[in-house]
N, C-alpha and C positions, 0 to 999 in steps of 0.2 A: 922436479917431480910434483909436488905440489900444486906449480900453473898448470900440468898435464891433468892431476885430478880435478881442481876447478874446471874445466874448460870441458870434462868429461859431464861433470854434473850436471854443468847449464844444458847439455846436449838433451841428458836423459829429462830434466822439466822439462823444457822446449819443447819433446817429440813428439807427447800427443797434440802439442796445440800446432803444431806443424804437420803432422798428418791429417788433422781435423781440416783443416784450409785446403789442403791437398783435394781431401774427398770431395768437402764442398764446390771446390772449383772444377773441379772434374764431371760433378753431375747435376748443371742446374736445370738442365729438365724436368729431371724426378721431381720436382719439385711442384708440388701441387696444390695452385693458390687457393687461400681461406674462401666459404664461403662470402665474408665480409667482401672480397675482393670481386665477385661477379656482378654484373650489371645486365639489364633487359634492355633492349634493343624498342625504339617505337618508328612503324615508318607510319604516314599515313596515307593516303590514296581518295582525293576527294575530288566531286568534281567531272564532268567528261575526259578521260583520259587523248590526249592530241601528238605527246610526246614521253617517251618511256625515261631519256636521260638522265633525269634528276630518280627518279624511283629507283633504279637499276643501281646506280651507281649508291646510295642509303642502301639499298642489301646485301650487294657486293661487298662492300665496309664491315657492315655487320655481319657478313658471312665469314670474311677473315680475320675479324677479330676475334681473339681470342677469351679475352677477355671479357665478350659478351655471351652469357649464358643460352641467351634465346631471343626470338624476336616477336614483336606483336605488330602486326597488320593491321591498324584500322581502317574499312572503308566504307563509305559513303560515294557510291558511281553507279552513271546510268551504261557504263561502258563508255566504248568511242573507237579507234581507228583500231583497223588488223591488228597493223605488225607491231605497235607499240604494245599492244594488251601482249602477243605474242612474245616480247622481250621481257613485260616483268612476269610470265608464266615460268619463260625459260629459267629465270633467276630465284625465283622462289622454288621450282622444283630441283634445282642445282643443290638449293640446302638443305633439301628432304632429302637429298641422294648421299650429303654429308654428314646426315643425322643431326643437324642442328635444330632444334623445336622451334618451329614457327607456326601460331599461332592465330587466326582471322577472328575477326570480332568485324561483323557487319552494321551498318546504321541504320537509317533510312532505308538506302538504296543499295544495293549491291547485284545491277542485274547486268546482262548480257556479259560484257568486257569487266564489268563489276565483279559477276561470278566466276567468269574464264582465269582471273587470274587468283582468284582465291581457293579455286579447286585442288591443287597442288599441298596446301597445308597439313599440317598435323591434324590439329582440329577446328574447327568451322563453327561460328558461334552467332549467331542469328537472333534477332530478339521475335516474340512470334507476332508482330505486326511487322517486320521488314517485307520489303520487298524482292522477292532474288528471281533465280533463273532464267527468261529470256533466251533462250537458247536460239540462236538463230544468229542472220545476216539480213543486213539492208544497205542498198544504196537509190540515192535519191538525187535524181537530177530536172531542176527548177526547168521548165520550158516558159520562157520569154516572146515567142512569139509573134501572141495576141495583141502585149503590150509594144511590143515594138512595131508590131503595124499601126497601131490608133496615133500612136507618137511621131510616125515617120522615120523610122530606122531600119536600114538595110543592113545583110550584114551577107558579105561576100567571103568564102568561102575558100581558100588554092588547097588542092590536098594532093600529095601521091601517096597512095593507099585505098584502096577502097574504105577502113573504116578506122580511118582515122579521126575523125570528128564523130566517134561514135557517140560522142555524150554532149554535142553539139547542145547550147541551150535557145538558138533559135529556130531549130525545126523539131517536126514531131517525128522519133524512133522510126525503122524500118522492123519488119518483123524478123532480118539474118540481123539487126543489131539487139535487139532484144534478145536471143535464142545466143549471142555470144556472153550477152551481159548477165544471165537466167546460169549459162553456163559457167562462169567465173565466181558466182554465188553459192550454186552447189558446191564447187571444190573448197572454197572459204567454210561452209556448213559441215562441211566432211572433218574439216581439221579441226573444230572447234569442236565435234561431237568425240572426232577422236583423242583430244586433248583431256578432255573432261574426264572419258571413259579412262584413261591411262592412270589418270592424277588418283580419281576419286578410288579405283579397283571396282570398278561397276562392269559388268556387260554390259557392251556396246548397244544392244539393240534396246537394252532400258534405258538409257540414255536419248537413245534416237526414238525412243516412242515418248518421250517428254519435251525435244527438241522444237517443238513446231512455233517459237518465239513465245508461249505464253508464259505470263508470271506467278510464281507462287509467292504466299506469305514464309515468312520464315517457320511454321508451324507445319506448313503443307510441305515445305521444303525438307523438315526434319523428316515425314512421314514416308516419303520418296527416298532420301536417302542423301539427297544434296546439299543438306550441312546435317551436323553431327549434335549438337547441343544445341538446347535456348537460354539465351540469357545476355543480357549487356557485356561492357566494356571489363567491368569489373568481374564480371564471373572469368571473361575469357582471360584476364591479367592474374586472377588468384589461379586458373588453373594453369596458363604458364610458368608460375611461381611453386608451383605444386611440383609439375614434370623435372625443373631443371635445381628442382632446391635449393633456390631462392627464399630469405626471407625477407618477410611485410618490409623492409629499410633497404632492401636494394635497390638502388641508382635507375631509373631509367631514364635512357639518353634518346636526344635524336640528333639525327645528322641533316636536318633539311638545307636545301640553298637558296640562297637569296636569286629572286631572277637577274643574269646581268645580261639580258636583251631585254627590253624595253618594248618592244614589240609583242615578243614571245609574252610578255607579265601582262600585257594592254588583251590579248586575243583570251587567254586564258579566264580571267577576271572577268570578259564581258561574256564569256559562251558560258561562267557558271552562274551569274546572275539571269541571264536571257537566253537557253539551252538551246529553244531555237533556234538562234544565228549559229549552230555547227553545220546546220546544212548550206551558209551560205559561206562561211568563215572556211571550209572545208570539203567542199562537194567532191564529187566522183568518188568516194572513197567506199568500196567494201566493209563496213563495221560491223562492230562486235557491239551495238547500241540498242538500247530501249528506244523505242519511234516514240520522238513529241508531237508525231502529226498529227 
């Protein structure tokens, strides 16, 4: 009788701390980590953009993580190729559609493909000497020629297609290659104006009456409607720290990669020192670029 009552009593201490475990293991979602435990998110985007992989992939990260509050965008870009600007669009507006706060803070430069992919954001932060907007397409293809006649170079041609060598660089256009290429241009401007217009909640035809490649300061830009605030790096990190209730000793992290082509690091490196060489490091391409011509 007596080891029935011990063995009764230990039950009854025991129960709440055996039901406490219970609960706890049952619901650790509810559980909702300290501010001390959030972290800011930094990608950066500098430079003519030529490949999207590394960018996408740093927001991706930080979209699914959870444990990152928000994210801040810095760019410094004169733009650069279509479809690349087109993937980190897609991906920064993935986490406006997740409700995650990301943030832009522009440098220098943040024009054509610079702007295209910053339109997408929460807020747009511009200092009022940057340069932004550019709205527009270009492509640029070198004719050779002149110099390859003074030098002695021929250059023999096999093609099935009639406009297959449309971007040939040793003869001069036809006027049906020019009226295809004019035409591949509009449709690239269409989707760029319509991106913008989507991102930003602008009517289209404000948009398209700004489109015509010119640049604004970040001041003319605020005026317009194409970023949202003036101010440096640090206004636009105190006000993502504002939005996601963050404070001043939250962690920010980046996720960048090291280049493991050797190539890819070599092309990069030289078109952001000498911007020029993208027309030759990259030709025939439809861009989303400020012209250094």
């Amino acid at each position: 009788m007596k080891k029935l009552q011990r063995i009764l009593i230990v039950i009854i201490i025991l129960l709440p701390v055996i039901l406490g475990l219970v609960f706890l293991a049952g619901a650790p979602a509810r559980i909702t980590p300290s501010a001390s435990f959030k972290r800011l998110g930094l990608v950066r985007i500098e430079g003519i953009i030529l490949n999207s992989e590394s960018i996408v992939k740093q927001l991706s990260a930080f979209r699914t993580d959870k444990s990152v509050a928000g994210i801040l965008v810095k760019i410094n870009s004169p733009g650069g190729a279509t479809a690349p600007s087109q993937e980190i669009y897609k991906e920064i507006l993935r986490i406006k559609e997740e409700s995650k706060p990301l943030v832009v803070s522009m440098g220098d430069l943040a024009a054509s493909g610079g702007y295209y992919v910053a339109s997408p954001a929460r807020c747009i932060f511009a200092d009022p000497g940057t340069l932004t907007g550019s709205i527009g397409v270009i492509l640029t293809v070198p004719i050779y020629k002149d110099l390859a006649n003074k030098i002695g170079i021929q250059m023999n041609t096999l093609k099935a297609g009639e406009f297959k060598d449309i971007a040939s660089n040793y003869r001069v256009m036809t006027d049906g290659e020019k009226k295809i290429l004019q035409s591949l241009l509009d449709d690239t401007h269409d989707q760029f104006i319509d991106d913008v217009a989507k991102a930003r909640g602008i009517d289209r035809d404000s948009i398209k009456n700004l489109a015509d490649g010119r640049i604004f300061t970040g001041r003319q830009a605020q005026a317009l409607g194409l970023v949202d605030s003036l101010g440096g790096y640090l206004d636009a990190l105190s006000y993502l720290r504002k939005i996601t209730g963050s404070g001043p000793n939250t962690r920010i992290i980046e996720k960048s990669e090291k280049f493991s082509n050797i190539r890819e690091w070599l092309l990069e490196s030289a078109v952001r020192i000498f911007p020029q060489l993208y027309t030759y490091f990259a030709p025939y391409r439809a861009s989303y670029l400020m012209s250094f011509e």
